[in-house]
C-alpha positions as CSV (number, residue, x, y, z in Angstrom):
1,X,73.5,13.9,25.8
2,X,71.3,13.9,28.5
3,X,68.6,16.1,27.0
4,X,69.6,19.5,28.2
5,X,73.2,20.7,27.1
6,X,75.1,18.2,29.1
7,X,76.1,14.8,29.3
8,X,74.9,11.7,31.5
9,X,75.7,7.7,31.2
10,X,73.2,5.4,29.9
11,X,74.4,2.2,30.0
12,X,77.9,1.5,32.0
13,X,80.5,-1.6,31.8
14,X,81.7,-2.1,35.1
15,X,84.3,-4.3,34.9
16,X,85.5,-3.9,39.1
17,X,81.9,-5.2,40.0
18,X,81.1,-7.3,37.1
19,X,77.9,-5.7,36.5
20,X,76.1,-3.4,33.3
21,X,74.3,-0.8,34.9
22,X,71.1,1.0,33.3
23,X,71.7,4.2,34.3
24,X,68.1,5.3,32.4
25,X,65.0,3.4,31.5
26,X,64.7,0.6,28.8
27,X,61.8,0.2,26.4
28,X,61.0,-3.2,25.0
29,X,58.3,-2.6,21.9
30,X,55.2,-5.1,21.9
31,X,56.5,-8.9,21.9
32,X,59.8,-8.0,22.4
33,X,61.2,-10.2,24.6
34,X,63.2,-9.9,27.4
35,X,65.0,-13.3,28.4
36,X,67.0,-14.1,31.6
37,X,68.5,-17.2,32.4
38,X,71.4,-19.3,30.2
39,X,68.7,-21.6,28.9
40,X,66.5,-18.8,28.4
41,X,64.4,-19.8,31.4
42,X,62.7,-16.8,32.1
43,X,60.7,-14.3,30.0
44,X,58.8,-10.9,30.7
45,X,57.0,-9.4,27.3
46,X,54.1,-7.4,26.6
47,X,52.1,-8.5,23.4
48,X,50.4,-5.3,22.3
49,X,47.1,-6.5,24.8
50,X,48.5,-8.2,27.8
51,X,51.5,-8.0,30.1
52,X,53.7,-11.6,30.7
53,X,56.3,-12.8,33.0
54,X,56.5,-16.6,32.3
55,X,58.8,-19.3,33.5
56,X,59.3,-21.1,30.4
57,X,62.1,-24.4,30.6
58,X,62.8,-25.6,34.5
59,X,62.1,-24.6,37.9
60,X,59.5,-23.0,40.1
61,X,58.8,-19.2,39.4
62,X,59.4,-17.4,43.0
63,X,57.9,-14.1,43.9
64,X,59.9,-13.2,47.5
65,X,60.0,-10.3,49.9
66,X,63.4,-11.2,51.9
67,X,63.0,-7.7,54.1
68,X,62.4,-8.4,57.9
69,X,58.9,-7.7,58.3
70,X,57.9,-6.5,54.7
71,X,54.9,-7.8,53.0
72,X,53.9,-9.4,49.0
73,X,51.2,-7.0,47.9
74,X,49.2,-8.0,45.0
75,X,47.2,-5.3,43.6
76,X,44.7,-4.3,40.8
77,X,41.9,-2.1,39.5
78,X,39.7,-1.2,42.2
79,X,36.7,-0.8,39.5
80,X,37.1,3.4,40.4
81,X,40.0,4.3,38.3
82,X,42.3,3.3,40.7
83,X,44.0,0.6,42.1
84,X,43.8,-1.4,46.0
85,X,45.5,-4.6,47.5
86,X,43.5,-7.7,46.7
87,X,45.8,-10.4,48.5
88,X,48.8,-9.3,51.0
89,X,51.3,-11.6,52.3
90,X,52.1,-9.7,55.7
91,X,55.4,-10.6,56.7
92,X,55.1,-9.3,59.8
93,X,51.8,-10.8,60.9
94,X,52.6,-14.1,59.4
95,X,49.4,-14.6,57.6
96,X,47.7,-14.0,54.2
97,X,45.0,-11.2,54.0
98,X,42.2,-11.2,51.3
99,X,41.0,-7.1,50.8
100,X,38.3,-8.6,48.6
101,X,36.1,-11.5,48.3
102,X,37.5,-14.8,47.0
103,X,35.5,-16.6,44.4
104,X,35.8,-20.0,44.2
105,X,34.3,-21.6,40.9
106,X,31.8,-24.7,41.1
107,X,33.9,-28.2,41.9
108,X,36.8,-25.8,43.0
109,X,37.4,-26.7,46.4
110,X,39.0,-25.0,50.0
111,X,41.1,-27.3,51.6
112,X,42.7,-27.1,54.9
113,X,45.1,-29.1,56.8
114,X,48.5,-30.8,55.5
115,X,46.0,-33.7,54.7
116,X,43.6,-32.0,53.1
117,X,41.3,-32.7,55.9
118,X,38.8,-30.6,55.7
119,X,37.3,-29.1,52.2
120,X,34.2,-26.8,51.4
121,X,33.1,-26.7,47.8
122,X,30.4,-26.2,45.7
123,X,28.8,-28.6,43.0
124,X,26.9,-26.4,41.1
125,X,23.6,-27.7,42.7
126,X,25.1,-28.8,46.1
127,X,27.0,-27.0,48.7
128,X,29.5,-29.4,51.2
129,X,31.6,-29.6,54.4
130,X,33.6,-32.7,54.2
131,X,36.0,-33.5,57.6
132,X,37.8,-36.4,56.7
133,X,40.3,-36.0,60.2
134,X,38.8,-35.8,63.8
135,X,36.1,-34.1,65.1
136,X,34.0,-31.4,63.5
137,X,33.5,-28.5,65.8
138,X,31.6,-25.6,65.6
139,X,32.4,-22.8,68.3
140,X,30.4,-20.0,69.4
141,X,33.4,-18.1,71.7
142,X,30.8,-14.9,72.4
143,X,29.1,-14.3,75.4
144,X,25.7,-15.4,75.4
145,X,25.7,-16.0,71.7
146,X,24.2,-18.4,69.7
147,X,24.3,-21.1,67.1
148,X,21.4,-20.4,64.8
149,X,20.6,-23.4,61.9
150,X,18.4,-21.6,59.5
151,X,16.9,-23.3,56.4
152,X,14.1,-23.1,53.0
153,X,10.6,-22.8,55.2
154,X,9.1,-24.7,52.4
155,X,7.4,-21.5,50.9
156,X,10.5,-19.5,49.4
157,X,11.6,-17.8,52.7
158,X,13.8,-19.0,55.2
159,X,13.2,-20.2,59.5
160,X,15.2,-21.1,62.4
161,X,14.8,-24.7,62.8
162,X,17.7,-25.3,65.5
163,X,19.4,-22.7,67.8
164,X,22.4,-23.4,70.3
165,X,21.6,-20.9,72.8
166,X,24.6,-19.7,74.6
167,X,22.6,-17.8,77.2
168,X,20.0,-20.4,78.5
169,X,22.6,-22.9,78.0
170,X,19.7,-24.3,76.2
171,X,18.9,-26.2,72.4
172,X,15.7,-25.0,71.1
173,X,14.1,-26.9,68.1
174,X,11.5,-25.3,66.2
175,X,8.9,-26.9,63.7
């Protein structure tokens, strides 16, 4: 029955395409799980509290896009009610885009470069750069602009001890 007089398939056998189609929704009731996989690799449950998919024997868990040009949009509460994209994979612009600030907690560290050649992290009291490859180079591409080193003026405020400046062509050191 499919709720108004007549009659609709739920669940079909098809044998010529060896599939089972759900021709409606499913329910799963809290900490039911649903398994896929032979070894029962592969579970997706919700627990009464918290939503799971975990990869549970062998493998790497993959989460892929394969449409020409088509992006990996993780989303979640925007804090309004509503819900934005924190982290896109954009297919099409070959990059990955942050919508919101990335936190990185003390000792947790950025790395860049197959190598891991150069990191930025935090101690907890102390704040690094660390190039381990090369040269370390720090580019000002804006007309005119400058390179400003700012630091504690000894009396809770902050001053410009060192500026790069682009239009003189100039260094300037204060005291």
């Amino acid at each position: 029955d499919d709720g108004s007089g007549g009659v609709t398939p739920y669940l079909t056998l098809d044998g010529s395409a060896t599939l089972v189609n759900f021709d409606k929704a499913t329910r799963h009731m809290d900490s039911v799980i649903g398994y896929f996989g032979s070894g029962l690799d592969l579970r997706i449950y919700h627990n009464g509290s918290n939503a799971y998919i975990a990869n549970t024997t062998t493998g790497d868990l993959y989460i892929q896009n394969e449409l020409d040009d088509k992006d990996v949009i993780l989303r979640s509460d925007d804090g309004s009610g509503g819900v934005t994209a924190y982290i896109t994979l954009d297919g099409s612009a070959e990059q990955t885009k942050f919508s919101k600030n990335a936190k990185f907690v003390d000792n947790a560290e950025l790395r860049l470069g197959d190598s891991n050649d150069l990191y930025l992290y935090h101690s907890g009291s102390d704040s690094r750069i660390n190039n381990n490859t090369g040269d370390l180079k720090i580019v000002n591409y804006s007309d005119d602009g400058d390179i400003i080193f700012y630091n504690d003026d000894g009396s809770g405020g902050i001053t410009t001890y060192l500026t790069l400046d682009g239009g003189e062509k100039r260094t300037h050191f204060y005291e």
